[in-house]
N, C-alpha and C positions, 0 to 999 in steps of 0.2 A: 307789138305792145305800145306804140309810138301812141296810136289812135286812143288807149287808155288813160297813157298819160295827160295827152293833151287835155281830155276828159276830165280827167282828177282837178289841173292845174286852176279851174274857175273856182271861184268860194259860192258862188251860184251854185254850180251844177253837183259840188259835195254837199252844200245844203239840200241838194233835191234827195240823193240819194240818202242822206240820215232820215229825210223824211219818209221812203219806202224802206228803212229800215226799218223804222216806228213804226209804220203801217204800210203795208206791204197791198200790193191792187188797189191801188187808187187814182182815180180819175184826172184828166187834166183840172176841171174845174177844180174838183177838191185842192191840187197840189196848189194851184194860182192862188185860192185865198190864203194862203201861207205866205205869200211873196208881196212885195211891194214894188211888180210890176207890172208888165201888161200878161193877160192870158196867151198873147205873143210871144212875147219873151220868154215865158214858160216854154211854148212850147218849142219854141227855137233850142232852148237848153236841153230838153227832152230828147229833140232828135239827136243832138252828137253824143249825149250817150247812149242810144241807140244805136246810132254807127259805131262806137266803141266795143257794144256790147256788154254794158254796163247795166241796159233799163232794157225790159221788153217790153212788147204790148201785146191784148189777146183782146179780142170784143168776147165780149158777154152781152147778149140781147142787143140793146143801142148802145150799150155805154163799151168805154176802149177801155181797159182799166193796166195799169201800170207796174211792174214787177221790177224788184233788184236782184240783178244777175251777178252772183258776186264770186263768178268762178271765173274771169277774168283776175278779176285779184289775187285770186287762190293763185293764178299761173304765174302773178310777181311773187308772190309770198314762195310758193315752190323754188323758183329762180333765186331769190337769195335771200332768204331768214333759212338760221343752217337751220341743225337737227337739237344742237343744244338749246338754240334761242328760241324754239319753233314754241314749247309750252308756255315760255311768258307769254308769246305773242298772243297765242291762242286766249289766256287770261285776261286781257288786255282788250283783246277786236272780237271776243265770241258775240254770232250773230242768235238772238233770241226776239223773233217777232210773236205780236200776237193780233189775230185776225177776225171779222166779224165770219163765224161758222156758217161752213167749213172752210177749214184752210185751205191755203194752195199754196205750192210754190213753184216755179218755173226756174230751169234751168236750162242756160243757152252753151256751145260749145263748137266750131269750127277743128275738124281733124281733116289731113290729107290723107285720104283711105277712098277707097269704093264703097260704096255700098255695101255690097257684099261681104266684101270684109270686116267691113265696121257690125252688121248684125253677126256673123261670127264668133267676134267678140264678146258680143252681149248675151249671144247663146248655147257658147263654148265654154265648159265647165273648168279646164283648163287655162284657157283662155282670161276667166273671168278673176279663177283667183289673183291671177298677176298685180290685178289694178282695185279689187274687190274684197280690201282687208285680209286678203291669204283666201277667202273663203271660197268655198269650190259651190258650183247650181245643179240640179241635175233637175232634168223633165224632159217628155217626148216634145216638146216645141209643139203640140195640140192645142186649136183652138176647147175650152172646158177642161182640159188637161191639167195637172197635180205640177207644182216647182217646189222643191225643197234646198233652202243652203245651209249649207253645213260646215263644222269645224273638221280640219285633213281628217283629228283624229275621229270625229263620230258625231261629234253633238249639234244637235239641230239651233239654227239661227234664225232661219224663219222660213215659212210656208206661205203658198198661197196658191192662186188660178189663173190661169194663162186666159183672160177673156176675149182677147184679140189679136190673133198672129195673123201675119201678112209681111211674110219675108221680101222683101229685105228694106221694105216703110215703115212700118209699126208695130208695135209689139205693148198692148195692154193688160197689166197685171192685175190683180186684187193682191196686199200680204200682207199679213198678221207677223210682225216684229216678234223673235226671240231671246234675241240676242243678251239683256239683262231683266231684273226684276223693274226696272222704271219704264221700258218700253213694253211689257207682257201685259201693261192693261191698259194700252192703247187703244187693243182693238183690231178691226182692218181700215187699210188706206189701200188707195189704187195709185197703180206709178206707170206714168205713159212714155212709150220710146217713141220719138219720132225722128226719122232718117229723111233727109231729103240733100241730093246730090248739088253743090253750087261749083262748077267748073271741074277743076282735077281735086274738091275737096266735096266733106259732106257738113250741114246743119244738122249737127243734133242737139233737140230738147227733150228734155227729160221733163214734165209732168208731174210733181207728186200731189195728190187732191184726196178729197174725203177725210181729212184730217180735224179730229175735234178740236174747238177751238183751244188755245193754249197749249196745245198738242207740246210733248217733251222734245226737245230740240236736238235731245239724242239720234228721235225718228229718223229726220230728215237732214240735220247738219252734216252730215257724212258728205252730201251728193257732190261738193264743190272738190274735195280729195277723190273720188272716185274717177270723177268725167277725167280730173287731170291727169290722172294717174292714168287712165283710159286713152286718152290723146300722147302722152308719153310712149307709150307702149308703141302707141302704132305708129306714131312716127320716127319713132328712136329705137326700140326693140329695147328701152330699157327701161326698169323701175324704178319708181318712186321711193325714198329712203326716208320722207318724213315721219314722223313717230305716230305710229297708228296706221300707217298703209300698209304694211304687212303684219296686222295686230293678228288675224289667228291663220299665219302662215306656217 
């Protein structure tokens, strides 16, 4: 967490990151004409929160365009804002962007697992509730293949299509959100797993795209408590107690 902090501690590099709050995949150039310095110096600030893990990047066609990864944060906030203070917090720093359609958001997360194990997790229905608001998956893991999640007791939270399995890399969903009456006319969005091994640990990003613009924040605000809760699990065998990580446990 040291590499986050150092990260936060510039008024630069927080000014960069309110700005991919506000707007989320944006370009070097774009961020530079916001600052009153060189496109240099942007991009010097860009990269250590990139080594933080704070800011990703993804090309699209020629352009790099720029992401706020705020599941780093999520891992201070888990660490010490308890469980009484966790809902002002939430009222306080809730993240609500809106993007030029379709949305995207990316989500970055380093866990010490294998491979193996880390898909496991993400396709273990037991497995998943732990870190997956209580809620249980079930699907043959088929590429065209059916996923439904569900509450212990029955009730469906959402469905969709496994469009791309290739164990123990990637794993491409399509799903249609159940879970409340604000998320049920959403629509469908696609949510991409990506595993890739870095020494005795794994990278994974998590994907979510196809999202209408101003998309409910319900959809996708979750991912930053999940991945943690997810990295928890398998590095500790324990769970996450913040309010709403065992919501239909």
């Amino acid at each position: 967490m040291d590499a986050v902090f150092r990260a936060l501690a510039d008024p630069t590099r927080r000014s960069l990151l309110d700005e991919l709050f506000r707007e989320d995949g944006q370009t070097l150039s774009a961020l530079a004409e916001r600052f009153s310095m060189s496109r240099f110096g942007v991009m010097k600030h860009l990269k250590l929160l990139e080594e933080a893990g704070l800011v990703l990047s993804r090309r699209r066609g020629r352009e790099k365009l720029h992401f706020l990864n705020p599941v780093p944060i999520r891992l201070v906030h888990d660490r010490w804002v308890s469980k009484y203070a966790e809902p002002w917090a939430a009222a306080l720093s809730g993240l609500k962007t809106r993007l030029e359609s379709p949305m995207e958001k990316v989500f970055e997360i380093y866990i010490r697992t294998t491979p193996e194990r880390l898909w496991e997790a993400i396709t273990d229905s037991e497995i998943r509730g732990k870190y997956n608001f209580g809620s249980e998956i079930t699907s043959d893991w088929t590429p065209g293949s059916r996923f439904e999640m569900r509450h212990p007791a029955g009730g469906l939270l959402g469905e969709g299509e496994n469009l791309e399995v290739d164990p123990p890399r990637r794993l491409v969903q399509s799903m249609v959100a159940l879970w409340s009456e604000d998320v049920k006319s959403e629509g469908t969005s696609r949510v991409t797993w990506e595993i890739e091994p870095v020494g005795d640990s794994c990278r994974l990003t998590v994907t979510h795209d196809e999202l209408r613009e101003g998309a409910n924040n319900e959809l996708y605000g979750g991912w930053p408590m999940i991945l943690s809760g997810l990295k928890t699990w398998l590095e500790t065998g324990q769970l996450l107690t913040t309010p709403g990580s065992l919501m239909y446990s």
